[in-house]
C-alpha positions as CSV (number, residue, x, y, z in Angstrom):
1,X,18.5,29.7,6.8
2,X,17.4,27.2,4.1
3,X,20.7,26.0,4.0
4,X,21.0,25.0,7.6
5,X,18.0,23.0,7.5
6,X,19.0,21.2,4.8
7,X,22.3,20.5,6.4
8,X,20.3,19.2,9.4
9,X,17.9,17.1,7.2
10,X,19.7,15.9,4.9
11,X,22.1,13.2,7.2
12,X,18.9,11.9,8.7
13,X,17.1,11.9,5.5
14,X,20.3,9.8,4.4
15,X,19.9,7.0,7.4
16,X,16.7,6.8,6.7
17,X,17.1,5.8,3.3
18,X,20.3,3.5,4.3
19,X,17.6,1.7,7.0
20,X,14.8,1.1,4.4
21,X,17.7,-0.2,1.7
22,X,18.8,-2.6,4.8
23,X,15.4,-3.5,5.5
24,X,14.4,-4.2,1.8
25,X,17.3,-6.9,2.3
26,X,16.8,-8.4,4.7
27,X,13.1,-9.2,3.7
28,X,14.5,-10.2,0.1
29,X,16.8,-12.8,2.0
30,X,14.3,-13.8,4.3
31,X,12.1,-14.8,1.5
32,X,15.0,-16.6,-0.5
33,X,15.8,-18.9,2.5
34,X,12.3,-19.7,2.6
35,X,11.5,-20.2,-0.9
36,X,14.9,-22.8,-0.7
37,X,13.5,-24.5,2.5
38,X,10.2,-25.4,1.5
39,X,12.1,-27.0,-2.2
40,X,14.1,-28.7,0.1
41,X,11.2,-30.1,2.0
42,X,9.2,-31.4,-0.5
43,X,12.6,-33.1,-2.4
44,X,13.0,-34.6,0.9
45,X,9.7,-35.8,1.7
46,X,9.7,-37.2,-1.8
47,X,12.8,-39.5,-1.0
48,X,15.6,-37.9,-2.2
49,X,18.4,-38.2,-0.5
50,X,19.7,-35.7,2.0
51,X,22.7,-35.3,0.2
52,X,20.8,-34.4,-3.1
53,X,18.7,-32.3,-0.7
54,X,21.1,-30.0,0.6
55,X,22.7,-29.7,-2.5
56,X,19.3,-28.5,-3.8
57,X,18.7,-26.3,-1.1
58,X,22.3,-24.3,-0.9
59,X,21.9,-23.9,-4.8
60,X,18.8,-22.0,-4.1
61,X,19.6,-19.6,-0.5
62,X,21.6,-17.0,-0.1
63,X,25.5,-17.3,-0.2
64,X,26.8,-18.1,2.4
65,X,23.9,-19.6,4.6
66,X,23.7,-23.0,6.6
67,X,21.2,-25.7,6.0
68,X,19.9,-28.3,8.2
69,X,18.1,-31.6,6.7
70,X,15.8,-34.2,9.2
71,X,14.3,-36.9,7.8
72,X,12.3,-39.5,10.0
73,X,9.5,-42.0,9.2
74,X,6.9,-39.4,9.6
75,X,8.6,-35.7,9.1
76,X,11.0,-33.9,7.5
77,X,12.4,-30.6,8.2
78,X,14.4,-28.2,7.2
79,X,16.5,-25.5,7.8
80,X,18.1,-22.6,6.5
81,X,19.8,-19.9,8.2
82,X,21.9,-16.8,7.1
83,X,23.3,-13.3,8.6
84,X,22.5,-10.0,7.0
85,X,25.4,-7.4,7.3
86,X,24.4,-4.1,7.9
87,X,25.8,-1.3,5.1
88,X,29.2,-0.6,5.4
89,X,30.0,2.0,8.6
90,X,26.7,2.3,10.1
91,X,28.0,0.5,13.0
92,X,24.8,-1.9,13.3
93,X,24.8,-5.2,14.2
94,X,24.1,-7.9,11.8
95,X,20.8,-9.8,11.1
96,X,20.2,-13.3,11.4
97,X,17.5,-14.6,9.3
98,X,16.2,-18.3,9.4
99,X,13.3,-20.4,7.3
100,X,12.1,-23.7,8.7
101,X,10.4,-25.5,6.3
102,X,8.3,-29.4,7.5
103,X,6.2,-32.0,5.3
104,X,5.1,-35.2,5.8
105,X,7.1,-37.9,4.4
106,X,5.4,-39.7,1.9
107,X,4.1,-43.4,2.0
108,X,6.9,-45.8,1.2
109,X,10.0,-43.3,1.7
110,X,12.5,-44.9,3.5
111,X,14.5,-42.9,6.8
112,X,17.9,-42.0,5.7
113,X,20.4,-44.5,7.1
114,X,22.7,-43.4,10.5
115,X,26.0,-42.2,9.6
């Protein structure tokens, strides 16, 4: 009898774990994208330019993930945006995680030129 419940437990007990492993992901790249948008942010709100920017910012997010740099007189903002595969065979969608990051651009900073 012990050994049918186990065989019943154990392949939930299993998803379970595979779901909090997935979760504990998907918050560690959450934070990453936000940790590289806010950097990106303030170099951009410092003057730097967007190219230097977004180099900054994809050194720091997760492989893989797409950034997106505005600069005007007054704000900047920033982007970054990745998707989270689910473990292999579990036949869940993937997760798309995104970090927005604004400052202030400071005095004397001037708007990146039109390309």
């Amino acid at each position: 009898m012990a050994t049918a419940e186990i065989a019943v437990a154990l392949p939930a007990l299993v998803l379970v774990t595979v779901l909090a492993l997935w979760a504990v992901a998907v918050a560690s790249t959450h934070m990453s994208c936000v940790d590289a948008a806010r950097a990106g942010a303030r170099a951009a709100a410092r003057g730097e330019s967007l190219d230097a920017v977004r180099a900054l910012v994809s050194r720091s997010a997760p492989q893989g993930a797409t950034v997106a740099v505005q600069r005007d007189a007054e704000r900047v903002q920033v982007t970054v945006s990745t998707a989270v595969r689910p473990p292999a065979m579990s036949g869940l969608p993937s997760l798309d995680v995104q970090a927005h990051a604004e400052a202030e651009t400071e005095p004397g900073t001037p708007p990146e030129p039109a390309a």
